[in-house]
N, C-alpha and C positions, 0 to 999 in steps of 0.2 A: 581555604582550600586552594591549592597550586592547580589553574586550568593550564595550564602555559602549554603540556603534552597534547592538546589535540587545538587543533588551525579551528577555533570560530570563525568558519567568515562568517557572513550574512545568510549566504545559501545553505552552509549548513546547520547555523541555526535557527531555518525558516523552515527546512526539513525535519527537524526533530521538534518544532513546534506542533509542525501539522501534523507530526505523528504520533503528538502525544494532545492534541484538539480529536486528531479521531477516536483515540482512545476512550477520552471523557465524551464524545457525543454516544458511541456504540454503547457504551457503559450505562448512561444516565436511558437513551434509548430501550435497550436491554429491559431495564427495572421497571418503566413505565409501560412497555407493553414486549411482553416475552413473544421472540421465535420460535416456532416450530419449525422442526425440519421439511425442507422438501430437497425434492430432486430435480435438478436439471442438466447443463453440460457438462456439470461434472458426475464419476458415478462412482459417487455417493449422497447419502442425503445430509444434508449441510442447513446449517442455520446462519445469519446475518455477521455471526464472530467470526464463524467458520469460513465464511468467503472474502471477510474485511482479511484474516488472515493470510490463506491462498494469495488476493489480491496481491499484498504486499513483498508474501514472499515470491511470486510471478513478478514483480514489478522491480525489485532486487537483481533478479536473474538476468531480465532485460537489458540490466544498465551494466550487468558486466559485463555481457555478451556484447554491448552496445563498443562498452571502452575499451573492452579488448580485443573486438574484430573489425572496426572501423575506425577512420578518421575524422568523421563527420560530426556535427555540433551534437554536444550532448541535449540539446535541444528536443531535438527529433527522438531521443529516445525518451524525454519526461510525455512527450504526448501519445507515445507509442504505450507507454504504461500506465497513463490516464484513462484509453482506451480500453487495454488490458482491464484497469477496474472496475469501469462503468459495465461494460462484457461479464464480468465473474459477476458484482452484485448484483446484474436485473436477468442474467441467465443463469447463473452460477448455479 
């Protein structure tokens, strides 16, 4: 199979690493002890996928808002949506 069309750096594939490690922790997680929904700062009631999801796609949003209305190290925006995650999981 031809990778050649998409730039592996490093960083992108330490990104789809860890997003394919949360996948299988949520997963295996999941099976050994099931969520039930609740509610919190979001409204609705949401389960542990449901917010790994939100998170992600909150933290997506982030980074293009980040690349597209500033100059500054993309840096500041991986911690601004680490934040974001930690935020939706233990409130969400």
């Amino acid at each position: 199979m031809d990778m050649e069309w998409m730039a592996w750096t490093a960083p992108t594939a330490s990104f789809f690493a860890v997003i394919v490690m949360l996948l299988a922790v949520y997963t295996v997680w999941g099976i050994r002890s099931p969520s039930l929904p609740r509610r919190g700062l979001l409204p609705m009631a949401t389960t542990r996928g449901d917010r790994l999801f939100v998170g992600l796609m909150g933290s997506a949003f982030i980074h293009l808002a980040w690349v597209g209305l500033t100059d500054a190290s993309v840096w500041f925006a991986v911690g601004l949506s680490l934040l974001f995650m930690l935020v939706i999981a233990r409130w969400g």
